[in-house]
N, C-alpha and C positions, 0 to 999 in steps of 0.2 A: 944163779945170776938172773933168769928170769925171772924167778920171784921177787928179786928187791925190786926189777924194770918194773913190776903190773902196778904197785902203788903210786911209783912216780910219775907212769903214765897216764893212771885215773886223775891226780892232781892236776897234772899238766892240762887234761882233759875239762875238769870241773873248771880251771881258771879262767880258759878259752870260754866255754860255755858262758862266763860270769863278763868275761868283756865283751862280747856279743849282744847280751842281754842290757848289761849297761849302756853300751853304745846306743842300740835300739832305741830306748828310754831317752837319750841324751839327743839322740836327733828329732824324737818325735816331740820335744822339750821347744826347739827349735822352731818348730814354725807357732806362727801368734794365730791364736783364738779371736776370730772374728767374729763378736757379737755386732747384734744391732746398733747400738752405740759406737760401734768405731767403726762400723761401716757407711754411719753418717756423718762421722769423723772425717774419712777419708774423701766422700763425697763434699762436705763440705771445703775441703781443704785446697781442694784441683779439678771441680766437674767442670768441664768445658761450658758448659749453657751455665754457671754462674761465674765463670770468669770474662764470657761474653757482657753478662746483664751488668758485671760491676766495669767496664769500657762502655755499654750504654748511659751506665752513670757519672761517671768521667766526664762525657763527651758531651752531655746535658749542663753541667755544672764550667765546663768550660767555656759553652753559648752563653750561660749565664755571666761569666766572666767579662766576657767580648763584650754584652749588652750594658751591664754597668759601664764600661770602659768608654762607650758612647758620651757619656756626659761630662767625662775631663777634657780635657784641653788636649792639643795634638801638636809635635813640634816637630815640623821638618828643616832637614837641611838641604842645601841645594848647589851647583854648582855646573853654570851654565857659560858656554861659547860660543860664539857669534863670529861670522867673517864676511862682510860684506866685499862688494867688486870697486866701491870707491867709497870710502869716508862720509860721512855725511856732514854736509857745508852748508851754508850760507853766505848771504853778499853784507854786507857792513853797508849802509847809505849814508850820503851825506843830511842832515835836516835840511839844508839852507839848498844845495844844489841836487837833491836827489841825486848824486852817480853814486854808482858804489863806488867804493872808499879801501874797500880791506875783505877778506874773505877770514867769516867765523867760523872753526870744527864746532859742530854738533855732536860730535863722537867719534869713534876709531872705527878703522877700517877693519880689527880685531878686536872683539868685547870680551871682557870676562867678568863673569859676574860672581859672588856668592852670596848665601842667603840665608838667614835662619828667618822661618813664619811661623809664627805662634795662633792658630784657629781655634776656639772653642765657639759652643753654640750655647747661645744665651735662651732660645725659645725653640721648640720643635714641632708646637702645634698640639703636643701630647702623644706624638710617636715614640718619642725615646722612653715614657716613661714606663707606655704598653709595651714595647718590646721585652723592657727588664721582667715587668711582671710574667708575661709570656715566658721569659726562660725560665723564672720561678716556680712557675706552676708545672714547664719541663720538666726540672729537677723531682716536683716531686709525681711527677706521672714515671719518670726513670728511676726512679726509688720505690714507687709500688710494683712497680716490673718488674724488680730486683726481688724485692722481698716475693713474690708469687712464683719466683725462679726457682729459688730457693726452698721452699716449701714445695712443686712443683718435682723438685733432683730428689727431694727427702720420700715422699708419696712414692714414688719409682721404686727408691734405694727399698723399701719396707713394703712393696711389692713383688719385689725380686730375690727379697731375701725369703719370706713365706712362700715365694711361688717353689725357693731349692725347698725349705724346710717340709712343702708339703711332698716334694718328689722324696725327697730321704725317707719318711715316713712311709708313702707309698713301696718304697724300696723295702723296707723290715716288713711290713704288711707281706710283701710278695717273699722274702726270706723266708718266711715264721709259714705261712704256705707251702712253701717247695717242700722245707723239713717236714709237718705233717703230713703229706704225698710221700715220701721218701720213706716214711718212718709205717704209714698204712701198707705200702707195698712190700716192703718185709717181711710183715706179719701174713700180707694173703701169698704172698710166694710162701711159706714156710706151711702156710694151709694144704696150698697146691701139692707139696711135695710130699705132705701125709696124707692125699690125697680125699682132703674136707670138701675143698672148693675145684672149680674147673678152671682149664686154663684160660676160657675169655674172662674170667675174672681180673686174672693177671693182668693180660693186654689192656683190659678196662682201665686200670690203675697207672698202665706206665704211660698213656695215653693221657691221664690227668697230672703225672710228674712231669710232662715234656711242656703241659701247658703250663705248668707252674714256672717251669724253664724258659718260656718265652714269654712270660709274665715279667720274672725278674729279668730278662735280659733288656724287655722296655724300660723298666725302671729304671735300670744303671743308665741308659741311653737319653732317660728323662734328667736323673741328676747332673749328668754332665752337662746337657742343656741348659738348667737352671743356671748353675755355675757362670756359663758365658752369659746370661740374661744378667747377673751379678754384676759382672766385670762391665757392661755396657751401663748399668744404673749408675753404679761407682764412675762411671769415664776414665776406668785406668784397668789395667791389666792385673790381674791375681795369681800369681804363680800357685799351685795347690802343694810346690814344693816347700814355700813357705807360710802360708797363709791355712787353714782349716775353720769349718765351718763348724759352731754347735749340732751338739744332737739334738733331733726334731720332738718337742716338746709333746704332751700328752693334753693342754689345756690352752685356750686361747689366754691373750694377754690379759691382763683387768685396766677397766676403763669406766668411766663414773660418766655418763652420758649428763651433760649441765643442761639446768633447768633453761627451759625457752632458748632452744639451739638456734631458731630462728632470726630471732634478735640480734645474739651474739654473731651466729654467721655474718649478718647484715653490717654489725659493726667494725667486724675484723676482716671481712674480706677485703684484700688491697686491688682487686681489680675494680672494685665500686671507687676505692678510694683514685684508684689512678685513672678512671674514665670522668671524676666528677672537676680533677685536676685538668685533664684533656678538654675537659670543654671549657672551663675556665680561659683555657690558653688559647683556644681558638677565638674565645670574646677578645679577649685582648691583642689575638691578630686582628681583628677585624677595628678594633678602637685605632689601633698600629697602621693600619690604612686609612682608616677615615683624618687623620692626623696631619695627613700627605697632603687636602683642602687646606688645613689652615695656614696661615704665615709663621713663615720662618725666621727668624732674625739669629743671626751670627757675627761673631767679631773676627778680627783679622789684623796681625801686627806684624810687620816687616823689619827684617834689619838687614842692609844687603851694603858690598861693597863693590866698587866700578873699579877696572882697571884694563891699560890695554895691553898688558901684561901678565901671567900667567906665575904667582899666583897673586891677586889684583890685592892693592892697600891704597887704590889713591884714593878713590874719592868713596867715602860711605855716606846712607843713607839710611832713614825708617819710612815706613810707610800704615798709619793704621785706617781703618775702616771698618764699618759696618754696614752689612749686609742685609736688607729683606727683602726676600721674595715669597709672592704668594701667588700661587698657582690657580685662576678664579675658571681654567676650562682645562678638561683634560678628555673629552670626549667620553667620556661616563667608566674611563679606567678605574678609578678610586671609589667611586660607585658600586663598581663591580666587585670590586677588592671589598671590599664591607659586606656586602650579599654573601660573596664565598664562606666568609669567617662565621658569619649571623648562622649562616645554614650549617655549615659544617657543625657549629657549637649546636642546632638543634637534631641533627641527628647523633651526635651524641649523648645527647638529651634523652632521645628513644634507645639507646643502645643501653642506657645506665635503669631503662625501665624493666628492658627485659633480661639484662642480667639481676636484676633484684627475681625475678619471678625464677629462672631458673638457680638460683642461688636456693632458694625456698626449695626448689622440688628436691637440688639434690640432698640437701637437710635432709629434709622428710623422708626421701629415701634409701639412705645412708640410715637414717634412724633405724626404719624399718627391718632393713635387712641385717643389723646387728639384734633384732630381737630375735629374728627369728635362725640367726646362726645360734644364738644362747637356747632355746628350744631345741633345735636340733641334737645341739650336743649332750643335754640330755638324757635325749632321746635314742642316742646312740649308744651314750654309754652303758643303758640296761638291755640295749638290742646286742652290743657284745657279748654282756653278761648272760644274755639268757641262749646267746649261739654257742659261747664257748659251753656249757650246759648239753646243751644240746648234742653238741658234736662227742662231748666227752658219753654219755648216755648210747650215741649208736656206734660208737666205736666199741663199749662194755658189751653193747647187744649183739654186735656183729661178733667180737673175741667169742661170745657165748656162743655162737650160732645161733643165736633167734633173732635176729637183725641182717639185713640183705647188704651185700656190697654199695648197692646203690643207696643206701641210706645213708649210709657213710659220707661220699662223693656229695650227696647232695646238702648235708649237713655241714663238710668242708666248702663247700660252694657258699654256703650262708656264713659263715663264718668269716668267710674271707671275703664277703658282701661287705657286712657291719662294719669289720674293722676300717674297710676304706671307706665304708660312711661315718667314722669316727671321725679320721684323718681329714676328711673335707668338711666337716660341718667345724671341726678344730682353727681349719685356717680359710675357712668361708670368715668364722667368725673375727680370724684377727684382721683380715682384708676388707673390711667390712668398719673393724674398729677405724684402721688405716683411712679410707676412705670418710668415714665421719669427719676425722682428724684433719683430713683435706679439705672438706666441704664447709668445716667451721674456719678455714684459715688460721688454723692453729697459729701461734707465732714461735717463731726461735729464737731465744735470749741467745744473745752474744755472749761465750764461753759457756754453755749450758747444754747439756745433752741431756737428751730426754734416756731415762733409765726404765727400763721394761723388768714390769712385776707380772706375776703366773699368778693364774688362780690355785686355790691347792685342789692335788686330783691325786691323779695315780703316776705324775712323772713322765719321764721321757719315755716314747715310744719304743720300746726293748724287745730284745730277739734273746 
């Protein structure tokens, strides 16, 4: 009887083990691969600082609304009541005998009026037309805000995603460390025990495993960091129960650095464009006040009914006119009001001088410091190759015994130098592309993600 139970219960056994491991597989299916593109995806879709910049936008475009709307016509209605303590009267005279004769109402001791007035303004001096322009040039001063938002949330988002990528990386660097400590201490314990080496050998060793252990214990404490540096780029929360991050690549991105970065910065940067907007708009404040000097003329048509009755139909009436007024003293207000705008528009004048100068430096620097992340990496990659070399050489010599503990130790120390100067000169260099990318004002097409290509190397960063 037992014999037949052991096969049904290996089955039973293998099946369980098979839905465990599917299961496994089926959840870790489950959460979404967050690459770079859909992390600008999401950034795009809900950052707080660009659902502000697009209500700056709005709010701009709807001045502009209000200032056009100045120049139609404007139609009130009205509905007015009056109660006087006696009527108003008059005496009737005779011509021939002067007495009076008869007493005439002038009107009701109760008025009611209604009224529709029709105003438009025929002439404004050339205020109304400065104001329109003025929200014009708003709009698009709140439209290069937007777009430098947005570019701005992007720069962040590809910040913070290289800043986890390089803690991950750091994280397998410090793994790939622990395990070679772990894997040398073995071999000098099993010395010790044939009694090759002494025992501060040993303590030597596990004294460089603990370090390796609080190597990796910063790492984990770094990635988890970066993680919330994430979630705060994106402006939304990332559950790690859904969401997972790529593994930290071996190569920075590839990037084609365009001829005369300068120029192009200068063209595409929208804070140039929306400071040269802003001073526009402050000329035409200033045009918007000096306007307030000239005459004004306006029209004005009435239609109104009298009654001493509530709601009034007896007697109607219209009433049209036009109006000018011009204001030839104002104690130097309107004076002053033109000074403000002139001045205001000339230092933004200087303001559009020296963001062109720093526009320039950070080109130039931004250039700079992508060439020398590409040197670096390099340079890194044949300082691994020649430590992993290295380390494998005194680890043969030490197995031999003609090589010292401490050669070992110090050749794991170099090794595990290189590889995290791979890892930073790797995402020096893409922070670096990032920032170029910034400094040029790259632009974002509407429905278009930028799709990140690797240079070919040696692949993800592997334990």
């Amino acid at each position: 009887m037992q014999r037949r139970a052991l096969p049904l219960l290996l089955c039973l056994g293998g099946l369980c083990l098979a839905v465990l491991l599917l299961g496994r597989n089926a959840w870790a299916e489950e959460r979404t691969l967050l690459d770079l593109p859909r992390l600008e995806s999401l950034a795009l879709s809900g950052h707080p600082l660009i659902q502000a910049a697009r209500s700056r936008q709005d709010r701009a475009e709807a001045k502009l609304a209000e200032a056009r709307s100045a120049f139609g016509p404007k139609l009130d209605a009205g509905v007015a009541g009056v109660r006087v303590q006696d009527a108003p009267q008059t005496l009737a005279l005779d011509p021939v005998t002067g007495k009076a004769v008869a007493v005439v109402p002038l009107g009701y001791r109760e008025t009611y009026k209604a009224a529709l007035t029709l105003t438009q303004v025929l002439y404004s001096g050339g205020s109304l037309t400065a104001n329109r322009k003025a929200a014009e040039f708003g709009v698009q001063t709140a439209a290069a805000e937007g777009e430098r938002t947005v570019q701005t949330v992007l720069h962040h988002v590809r910040a913070a995603f290289y800043a986890h990528q390089r803690a991950a990386a750091r994280k397998t660097v410090a793994i790939q460390a622990l395990d070679l400590a772990k894997q040398h201490l073995l071999k000098v314990q099993a010395f010790h025990r044939a009694g090759v080496v002494a025992k501060n050998e040993v303590l030597r060793v596990q004294v460089a495993v603990s370090n390796a252990e609080l190597d990796l214990i910063r790492a984990n404490s770094a990635v988890a960091q970066a993680w919330t540096a994430c979630e705060r780029a994106v402006g939304a929360p990332l559950s790690q129960d859904r969401y997972v991050l790529p593994p930290p690549e071996a190569t920075p991105p590839v990037y084609d650095v365009p001829g005369d970065p300068v120029s192009l910065a200068e063209t595409r940067r929208p804070e140039l464009k929306g400071l040269a907007s802003a001073r526009n708009q402050a000329l035409q404040v200033a045009e918007a006040a000096a306007g307030q000097g000239r005459p004004h003329l306006s029209f004005q048509g009435e239609a109104n009914v009298t009654d001493n009755g509530f709601w009034p139909t007896e007697q109607d009436d219209y009433r049209l006119a036009l109006n000018l007024q011009w204001r030839f003293f104002d104690f130097g207000e309107t004076e002053a009001k033109v000074r403000q705008g002139k001045a205001a528009a000339q230092e933004l004048l200087h303001q559009l001088d020296d963001l062109r100068i720093q526009v320039r430096q950070e080109v130039i620097e931004a250039t700079q410091r992508l060439e020398e992340g590409r040197a670096r990496v390099e340079v890194a990659r044949t300082q691994v190759t020649l430590a992993e070399e290295d380390y494998r050489m005194a680890l043969k010599r030490y197995e031999a015994q003609v090589g010292t503990n401490l050669d070992v130790l110090d050749a794991r120390v170099a090794l595990n130098n290189s590889r995290t100067q791979l890892v930073d000169a790797v995402y020096d260099t893409a922070g670096a592309i990032s920032n170029l990318r910034y400094a040029l004002g790259e632009p974002v097409p509407e429905g278009e993600r930028v799709q990140e290509k690797r240079e070919t190397g040696d692949g993800a960063f592997s334990h």
